[in-house]
DOKOL-556642 format. One record per residue (C-alpha): residue number from 1; residue in one letter; chain; x, z, y. Coordinates in steps of 0.2 Angstrom, whole numbers. Each point is the difference from the previous one (the first is absolute). Layout:
// residues N
     i   aa   ch      xx      zz      yy
   NUM    a    A       X       Z       Y
...
END
This chain:
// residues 461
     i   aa   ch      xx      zz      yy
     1    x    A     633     807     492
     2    x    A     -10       2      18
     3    x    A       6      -3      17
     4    x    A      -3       5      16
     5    x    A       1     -13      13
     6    x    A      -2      10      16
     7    x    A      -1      -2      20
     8    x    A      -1     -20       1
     9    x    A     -10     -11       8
    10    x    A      -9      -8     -14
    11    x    A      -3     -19       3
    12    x    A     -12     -12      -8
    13    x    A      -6     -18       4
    14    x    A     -16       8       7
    15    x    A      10      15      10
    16    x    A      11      13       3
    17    x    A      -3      18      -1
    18    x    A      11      16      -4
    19    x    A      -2       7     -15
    20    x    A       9       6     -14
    21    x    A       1     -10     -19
    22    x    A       0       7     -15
    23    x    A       7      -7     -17
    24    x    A      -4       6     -15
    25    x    A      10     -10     -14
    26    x    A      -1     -19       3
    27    x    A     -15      -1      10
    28    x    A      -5       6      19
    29    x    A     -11      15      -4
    30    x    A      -7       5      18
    31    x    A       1      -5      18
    32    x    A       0      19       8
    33    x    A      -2       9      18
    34    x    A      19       3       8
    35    x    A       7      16      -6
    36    x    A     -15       2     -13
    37    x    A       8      13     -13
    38    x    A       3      -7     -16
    39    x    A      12       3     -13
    40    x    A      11     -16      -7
    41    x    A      17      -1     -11
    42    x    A       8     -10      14
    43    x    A       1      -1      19
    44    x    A       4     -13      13
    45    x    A      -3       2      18
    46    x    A      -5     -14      10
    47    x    A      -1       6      16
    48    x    A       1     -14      14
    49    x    A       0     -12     -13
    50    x    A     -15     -14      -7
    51    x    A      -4       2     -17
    52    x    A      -5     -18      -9
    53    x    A      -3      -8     -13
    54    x    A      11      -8     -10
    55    x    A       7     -18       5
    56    x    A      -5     -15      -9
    57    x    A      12     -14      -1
    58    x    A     -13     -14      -6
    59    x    A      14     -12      -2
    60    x    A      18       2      -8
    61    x    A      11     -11     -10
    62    x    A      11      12     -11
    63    x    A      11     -10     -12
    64    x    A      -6     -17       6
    65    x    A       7     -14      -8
    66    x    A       4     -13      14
    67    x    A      11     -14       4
    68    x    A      11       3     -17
    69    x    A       3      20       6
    70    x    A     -11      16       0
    71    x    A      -7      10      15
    72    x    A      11      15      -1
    73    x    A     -11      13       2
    74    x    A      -5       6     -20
    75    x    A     -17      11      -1
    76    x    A      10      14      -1
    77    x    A      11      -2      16
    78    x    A     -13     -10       8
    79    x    A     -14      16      -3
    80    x    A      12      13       6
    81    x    A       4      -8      17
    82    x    A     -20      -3       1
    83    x    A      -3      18      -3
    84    x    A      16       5      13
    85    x    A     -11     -10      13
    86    x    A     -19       9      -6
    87    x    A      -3     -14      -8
    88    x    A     -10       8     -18
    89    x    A      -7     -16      -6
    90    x    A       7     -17      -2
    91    x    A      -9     -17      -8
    92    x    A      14     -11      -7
    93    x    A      -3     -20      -5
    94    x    A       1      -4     -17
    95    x    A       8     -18       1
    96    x    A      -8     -12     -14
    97    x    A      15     -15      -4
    98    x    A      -6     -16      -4
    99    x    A      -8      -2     -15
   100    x    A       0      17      -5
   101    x    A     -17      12      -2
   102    x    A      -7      12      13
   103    x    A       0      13     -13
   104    x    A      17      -2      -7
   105    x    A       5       1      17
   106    x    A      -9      15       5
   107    x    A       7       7     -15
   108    x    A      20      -2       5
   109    x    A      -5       9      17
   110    x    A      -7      14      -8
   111    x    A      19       0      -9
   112    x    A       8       0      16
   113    x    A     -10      13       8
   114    x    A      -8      10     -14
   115    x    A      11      19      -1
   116    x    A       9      -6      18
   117    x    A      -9       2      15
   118    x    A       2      15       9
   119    x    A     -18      -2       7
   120    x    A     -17      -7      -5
   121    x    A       0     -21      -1
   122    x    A     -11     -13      -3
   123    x    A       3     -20      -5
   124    x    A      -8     -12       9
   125    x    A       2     -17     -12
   126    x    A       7     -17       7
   127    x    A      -4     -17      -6
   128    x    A       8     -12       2
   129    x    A      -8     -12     -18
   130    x    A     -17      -4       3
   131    x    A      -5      -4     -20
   132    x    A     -18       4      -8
   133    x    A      11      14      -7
   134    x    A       6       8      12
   135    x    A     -17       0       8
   136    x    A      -8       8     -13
   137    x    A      14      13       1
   138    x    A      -2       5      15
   139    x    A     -16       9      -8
   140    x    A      11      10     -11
   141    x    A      10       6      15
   142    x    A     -13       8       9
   143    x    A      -5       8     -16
   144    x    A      17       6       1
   145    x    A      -1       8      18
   146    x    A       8     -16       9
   147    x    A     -12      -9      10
   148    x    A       7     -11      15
   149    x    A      10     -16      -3
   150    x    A      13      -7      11
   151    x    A       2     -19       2
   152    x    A      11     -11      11
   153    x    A      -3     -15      10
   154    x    A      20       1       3
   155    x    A      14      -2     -13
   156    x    A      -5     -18      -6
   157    x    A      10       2     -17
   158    x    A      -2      16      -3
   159    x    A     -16       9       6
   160    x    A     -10     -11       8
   161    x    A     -18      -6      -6
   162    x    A     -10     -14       5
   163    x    A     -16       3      10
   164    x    A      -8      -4     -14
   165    x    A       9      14     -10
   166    x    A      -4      12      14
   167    x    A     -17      -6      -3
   168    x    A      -3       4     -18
   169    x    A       9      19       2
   170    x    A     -11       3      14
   171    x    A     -16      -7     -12
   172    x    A       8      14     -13
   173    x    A      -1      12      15
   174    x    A     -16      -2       6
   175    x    A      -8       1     -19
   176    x    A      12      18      -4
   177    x    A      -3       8      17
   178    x    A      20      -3       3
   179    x    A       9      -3      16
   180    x    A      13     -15       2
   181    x    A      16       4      13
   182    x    A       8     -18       6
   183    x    A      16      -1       9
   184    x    A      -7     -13      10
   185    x    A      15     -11       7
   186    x    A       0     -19      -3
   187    x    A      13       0     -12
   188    x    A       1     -20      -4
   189    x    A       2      -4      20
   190    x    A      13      14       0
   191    x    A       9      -7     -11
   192    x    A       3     -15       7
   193    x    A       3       7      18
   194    x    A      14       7     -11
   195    x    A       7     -11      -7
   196    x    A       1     -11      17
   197    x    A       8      17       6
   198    x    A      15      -1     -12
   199    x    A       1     -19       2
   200    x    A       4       2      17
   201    x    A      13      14      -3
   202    x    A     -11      14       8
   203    x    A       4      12     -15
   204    x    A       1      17      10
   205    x    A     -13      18      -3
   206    x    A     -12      -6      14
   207    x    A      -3     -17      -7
   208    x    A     -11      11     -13
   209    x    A     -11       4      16
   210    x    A       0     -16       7
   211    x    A      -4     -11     -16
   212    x    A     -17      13      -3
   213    x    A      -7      -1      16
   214    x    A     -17      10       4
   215    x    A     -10     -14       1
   216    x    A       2      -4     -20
   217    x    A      -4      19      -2
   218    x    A     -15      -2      10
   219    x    A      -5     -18      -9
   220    x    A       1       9     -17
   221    x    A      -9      15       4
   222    x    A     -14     -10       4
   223    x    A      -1     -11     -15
   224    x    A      -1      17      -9
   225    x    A     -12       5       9
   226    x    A      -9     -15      -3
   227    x    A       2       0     -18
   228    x    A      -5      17       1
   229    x    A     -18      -4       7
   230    x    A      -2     -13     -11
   231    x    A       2      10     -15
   232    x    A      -9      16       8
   233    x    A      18      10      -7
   234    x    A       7      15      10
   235    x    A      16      -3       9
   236    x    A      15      10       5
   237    x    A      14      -9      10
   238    x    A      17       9      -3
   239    x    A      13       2      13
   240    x    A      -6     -10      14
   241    x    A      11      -1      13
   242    x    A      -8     -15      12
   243    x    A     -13       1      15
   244    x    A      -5     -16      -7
   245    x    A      -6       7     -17
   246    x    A      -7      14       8
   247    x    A     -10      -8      11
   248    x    A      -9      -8     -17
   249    x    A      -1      16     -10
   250    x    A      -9       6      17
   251    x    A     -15     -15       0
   252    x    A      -2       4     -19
   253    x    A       0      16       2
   254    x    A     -12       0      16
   255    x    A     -12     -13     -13
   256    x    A      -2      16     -14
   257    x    A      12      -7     -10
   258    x    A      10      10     -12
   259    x    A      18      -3       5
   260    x    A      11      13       3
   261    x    A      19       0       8
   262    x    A      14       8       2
   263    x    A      17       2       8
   264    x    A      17       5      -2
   265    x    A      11      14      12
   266    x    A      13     -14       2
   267    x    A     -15     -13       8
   268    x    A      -3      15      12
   269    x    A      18       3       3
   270    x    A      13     -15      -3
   271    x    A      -1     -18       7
   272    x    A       7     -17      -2
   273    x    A      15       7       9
   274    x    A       6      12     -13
   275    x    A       1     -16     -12
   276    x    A      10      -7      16
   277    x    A      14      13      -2
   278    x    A      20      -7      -3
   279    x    A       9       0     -14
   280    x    A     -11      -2     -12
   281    x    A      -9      16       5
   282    x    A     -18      -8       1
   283    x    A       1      -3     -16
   284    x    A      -5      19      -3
   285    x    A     -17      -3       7
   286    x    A      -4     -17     -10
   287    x    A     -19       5      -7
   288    x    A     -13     -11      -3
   289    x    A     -13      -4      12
   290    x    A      17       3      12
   291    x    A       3      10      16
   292    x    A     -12      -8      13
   293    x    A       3       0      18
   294    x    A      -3      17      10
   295    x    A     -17      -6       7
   296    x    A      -8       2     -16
   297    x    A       5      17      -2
   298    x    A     -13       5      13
   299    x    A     -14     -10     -11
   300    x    A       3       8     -15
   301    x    A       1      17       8
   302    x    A     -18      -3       8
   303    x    A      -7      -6     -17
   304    x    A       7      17      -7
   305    x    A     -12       8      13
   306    x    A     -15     -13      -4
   307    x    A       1       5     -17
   308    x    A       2     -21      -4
   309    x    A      17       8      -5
   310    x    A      -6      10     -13
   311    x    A      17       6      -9
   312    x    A      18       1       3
   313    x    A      11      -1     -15
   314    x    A      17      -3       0
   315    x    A       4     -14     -13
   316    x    A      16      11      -2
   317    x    A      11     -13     -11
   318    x    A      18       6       4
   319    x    A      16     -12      -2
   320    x    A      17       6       2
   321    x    A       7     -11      15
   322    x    A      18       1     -13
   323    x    A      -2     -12     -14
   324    x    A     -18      -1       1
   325    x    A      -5      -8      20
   326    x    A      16      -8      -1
   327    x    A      -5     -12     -14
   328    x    A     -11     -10      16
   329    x    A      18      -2       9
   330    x    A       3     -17       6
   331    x    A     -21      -5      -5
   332    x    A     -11      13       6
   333    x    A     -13      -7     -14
   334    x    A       9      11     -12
   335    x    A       0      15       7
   336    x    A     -11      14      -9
   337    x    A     -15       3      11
   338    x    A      -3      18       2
   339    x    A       3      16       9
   340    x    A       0      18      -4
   341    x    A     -14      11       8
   342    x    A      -8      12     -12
   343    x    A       6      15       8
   344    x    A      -2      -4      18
   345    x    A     -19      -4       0
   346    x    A      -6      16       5
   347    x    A      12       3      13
   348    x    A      -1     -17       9
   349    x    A     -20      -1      -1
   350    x    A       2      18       9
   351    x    A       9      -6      14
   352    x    A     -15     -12       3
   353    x    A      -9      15       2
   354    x    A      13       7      13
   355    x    A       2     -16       8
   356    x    A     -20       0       2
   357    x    A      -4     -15     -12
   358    x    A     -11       8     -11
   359    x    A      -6      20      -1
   360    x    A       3      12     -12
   361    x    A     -14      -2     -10
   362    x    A       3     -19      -2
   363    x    A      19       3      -5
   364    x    A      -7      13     -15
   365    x    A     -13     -13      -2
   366    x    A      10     -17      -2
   367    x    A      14      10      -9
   368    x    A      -9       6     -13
   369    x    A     -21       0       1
   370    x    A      -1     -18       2
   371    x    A      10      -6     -15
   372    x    A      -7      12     -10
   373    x    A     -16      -5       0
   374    x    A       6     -19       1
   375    x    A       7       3     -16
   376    x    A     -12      14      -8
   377    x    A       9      16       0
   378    x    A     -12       8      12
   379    x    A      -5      15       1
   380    x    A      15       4     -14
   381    x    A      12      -6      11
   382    x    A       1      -3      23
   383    x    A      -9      16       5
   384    x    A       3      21       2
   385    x    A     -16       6      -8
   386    x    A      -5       8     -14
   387    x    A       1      -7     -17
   388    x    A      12     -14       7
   389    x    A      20       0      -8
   390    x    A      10      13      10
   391    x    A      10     -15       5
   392    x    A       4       8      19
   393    x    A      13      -5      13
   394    x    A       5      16      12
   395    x    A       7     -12      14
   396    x    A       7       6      17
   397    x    A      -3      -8      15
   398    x    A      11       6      11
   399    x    A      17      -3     -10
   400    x    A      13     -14       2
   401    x    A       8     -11     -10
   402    x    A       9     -17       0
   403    x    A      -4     -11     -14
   404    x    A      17      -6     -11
   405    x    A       9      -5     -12
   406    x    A      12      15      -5
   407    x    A     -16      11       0
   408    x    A     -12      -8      -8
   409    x    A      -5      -1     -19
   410    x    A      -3     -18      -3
   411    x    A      10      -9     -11
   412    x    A       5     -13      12
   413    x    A      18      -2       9
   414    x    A      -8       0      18
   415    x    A     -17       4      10
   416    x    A     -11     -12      11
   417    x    A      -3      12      10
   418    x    A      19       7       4
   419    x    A       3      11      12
   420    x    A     -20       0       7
   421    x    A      -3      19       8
   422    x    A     -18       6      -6
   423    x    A     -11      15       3
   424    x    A      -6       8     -15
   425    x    A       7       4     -18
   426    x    A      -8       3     -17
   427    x    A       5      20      -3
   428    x    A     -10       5     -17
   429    x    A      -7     -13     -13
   430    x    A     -12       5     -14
   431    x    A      -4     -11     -13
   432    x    A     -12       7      -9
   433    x    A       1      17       4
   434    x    A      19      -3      -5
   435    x    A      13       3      17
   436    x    A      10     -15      -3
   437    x    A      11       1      18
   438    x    A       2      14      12
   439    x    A      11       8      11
   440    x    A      11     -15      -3
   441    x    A       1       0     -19
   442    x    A      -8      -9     -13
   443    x    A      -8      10     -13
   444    x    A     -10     -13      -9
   445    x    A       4     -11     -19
   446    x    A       0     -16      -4
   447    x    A     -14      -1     -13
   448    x    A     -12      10      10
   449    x    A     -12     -11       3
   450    x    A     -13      -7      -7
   451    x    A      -6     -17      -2
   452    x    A     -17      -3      12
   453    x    A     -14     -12     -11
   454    x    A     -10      -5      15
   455    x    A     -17      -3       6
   456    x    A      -8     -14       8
   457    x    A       2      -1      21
   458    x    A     -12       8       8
   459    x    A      -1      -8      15
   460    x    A     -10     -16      -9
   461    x    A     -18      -3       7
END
């Protein structure tokens, strides 16, 4: 069927200009004059509102195994919330255990997702065993549409690799045209700042903040970086949180390197402080890197405008604070690290743009552009043109809202962002050319979208 998207502001990351959208199946069809007569099945008017692209989420943990529990989002919950917050695209780590293949494991997230997700997804592939196996694998996955590769330089025990792990992967990447993404914390100092931590009987939320300080984020993410040189493989740094790391992503970055960052809502929005709150309520906002304090919030909002902040995701990995935070009570080590975001990233990221962080163009373009390319769905996917996926947002500026709990569609028991009063809300959501949410319905399926085989990043010189 066709639709009419009329009256709307459309915005891209190279500009905004009014003009009406037309759809015609699954696809954008034409980019037309306002009030330009043409006939369509379907009409939606827009008037006052942006019309976007769809949001990409470039980092979600649905169904993660962690710490003997699972994340509590499932791609089916997990891709409705995204699509109430015009998120249209998620990419989703596959989670390669110990002595198991990459393909085997690609495999099992295909079973989890496959039939499920009520919007388009992508796997990116974590490993976390570093064998001549494996490495010839990794081949295979980007024959199979999955082309970046997480690796830890925290978790000793369970993620982490060696440098010279990292090194060989990276080799892999160079050779294949792949990118490798690092959580870069110091993961073996950590771990003993920990367990001096506990000994001591410093066993509350915020101790998860103290014992990861910046500076071991800021330490590793230059070793990567390092390594990264060294082996002439492309870089990506997920979830950065630290001035410190930033300011070495910036010096690569300023060098022509290829390494690429990005950031999550909660680094721009939370702080230390929230993991300070009584009662065990800091235990809501344990992540990994952690909270940082507020003056870092400021540098990361400045390398969103420098573009050395490329992306922000949201590494939406949602525990229940019943049964599921609450295993960390009494050693803060155990608590599940993650927090639930995929349907606030839009809004958030636009009150940057009310606050005067960024412009409009650079929400559209950090929201969705960006990480499209990043991860090869572009032009398919992260702009309003012809030919593109009629994945489009109608969002209003003007309206109201305040983030919580009993209204959102997460999976999760609480917000991180309760009670927080923001201008803007997500109105109509396409996928597609499918509405999936408006006038406060959703109107999509689980099993509507389609597995993503991507391409390679397109940022790479």
């Amino acid at each position: 069927m066709s639709t009419l998207i009329k009256g709307g502001t459309v915005v891209n990351a190279t500009g905004a200009v009014a003009a009406d959208v037309l759809v015609d199946g699954e696809k954008i069809v034409a980019l037309l004059a306002p009030g330009f007569p043409v006939q369509a099945d379907a009409t939606i008017d827009a008037t006052g509102k942006y019309v976007i692209p769809g949001g990409i989420d470039a980092h979600t943990h649905m169904e993660m195994p962690f710490g003997g529990t699972f994340s509590a989002d499932t791609f089916e919950t997990g891709t409705i919330a995204a699509a109430w917050g015009g998120t249209t695209t998620i990419i989703d780590f596959a989670v390669q255990p110990k002595g198991s293949s990459l393909l085997s494991t690609l495999d099992k997230w295909h079973g989890k997702a496959d039939g499920r997700c009520a919007v388009d997804y992508g796997f990116h592939m974590i490993v976390s065993d570093v064998t001549d196996t494996s490495l010839k694998e990794m081949e295979s996955c980007i024959d199979a549409g999955v082309n970046t590769f997480k690796m830890f330089m925290a978790y000793p025990g369970v993620f982490y690799a060696t440098d010279g792990e990292i090194l060989r992967a990276m080799q892999k990447a160079r050779e294949t045209g792949a990118t490798i993404m690092m959580h870069a914390e110091n993961g073996i100092a950590i771990d003993q700042l920990v367990a001096q931590a506990l000994a001591q009987g410093r066993t509350d939320p915020v101790e998860h903040g103290l014992t990861r300080p910046a500076e071991l984020e800021g330490e590793a993410t230059s070793r990567a970086i390092t390594l990264a040189k060294v082996t002439g493989s492309p870089l990506y740094i997920v979830h950065l949180s630290a001035a410190q790391a930033l300011d070495a992503v910036t010096k690569a970055r300023d060098t022509g390197q290829n390494v690429f960052a990005e950031t999550c809502p909660q680094y721009l929005y939370l702080s230390l402080e929230d993991l300070a709150k009584p009662d065990f309520q800091g235990s809501k906002y344990v992540a990994s890197p952690p909270l940082r304090p507020k003056e870092h919030q400021s540098e990361l909002w400045r390398g969103l405008r420098t573009n050395d902040l490329s992306v922000v995701s949201t590494d939406h990995c949602p525990f229940c604070f019943k049964d599921q935070k609450e295993l960390g009570r009494g050693d803060f080590s155990k608590i599940p690290n993650g927090m639930p975001g995929v349907e606030h990233r839009v809004d958030l990221l636009h009150q940057g743009v009310v606050a005067g962080e960024i412009t409009l163009e650079r929400w559209v373009e950090i929201c969705s552009t960006t990480p499209a390319r990043m991860f090869g769905l572009h032009p398919r996917k992260g702009v309003i043109a012809p030919g593109a996926d009629a994945d489009i947002v109608v969002y209003d500026p003007s309206a109201q809202q305040v983030i919580s709990a009993a209204t959102h569609h997460m999976n999760v028991d609480y917000s991180a962002y309760e009670g927080m009063e923001i201008t803007g809300k997500v109105d109509t959501v396409l996928s597609r050319g499918r509405v999936v949410v408006d006038a406060g319905g959703f109107h999509g399926a689980a099993g509507h979208g389609k597995f993503l085989a991507r391409e390679l990043n397109q940022y790479l010189v």
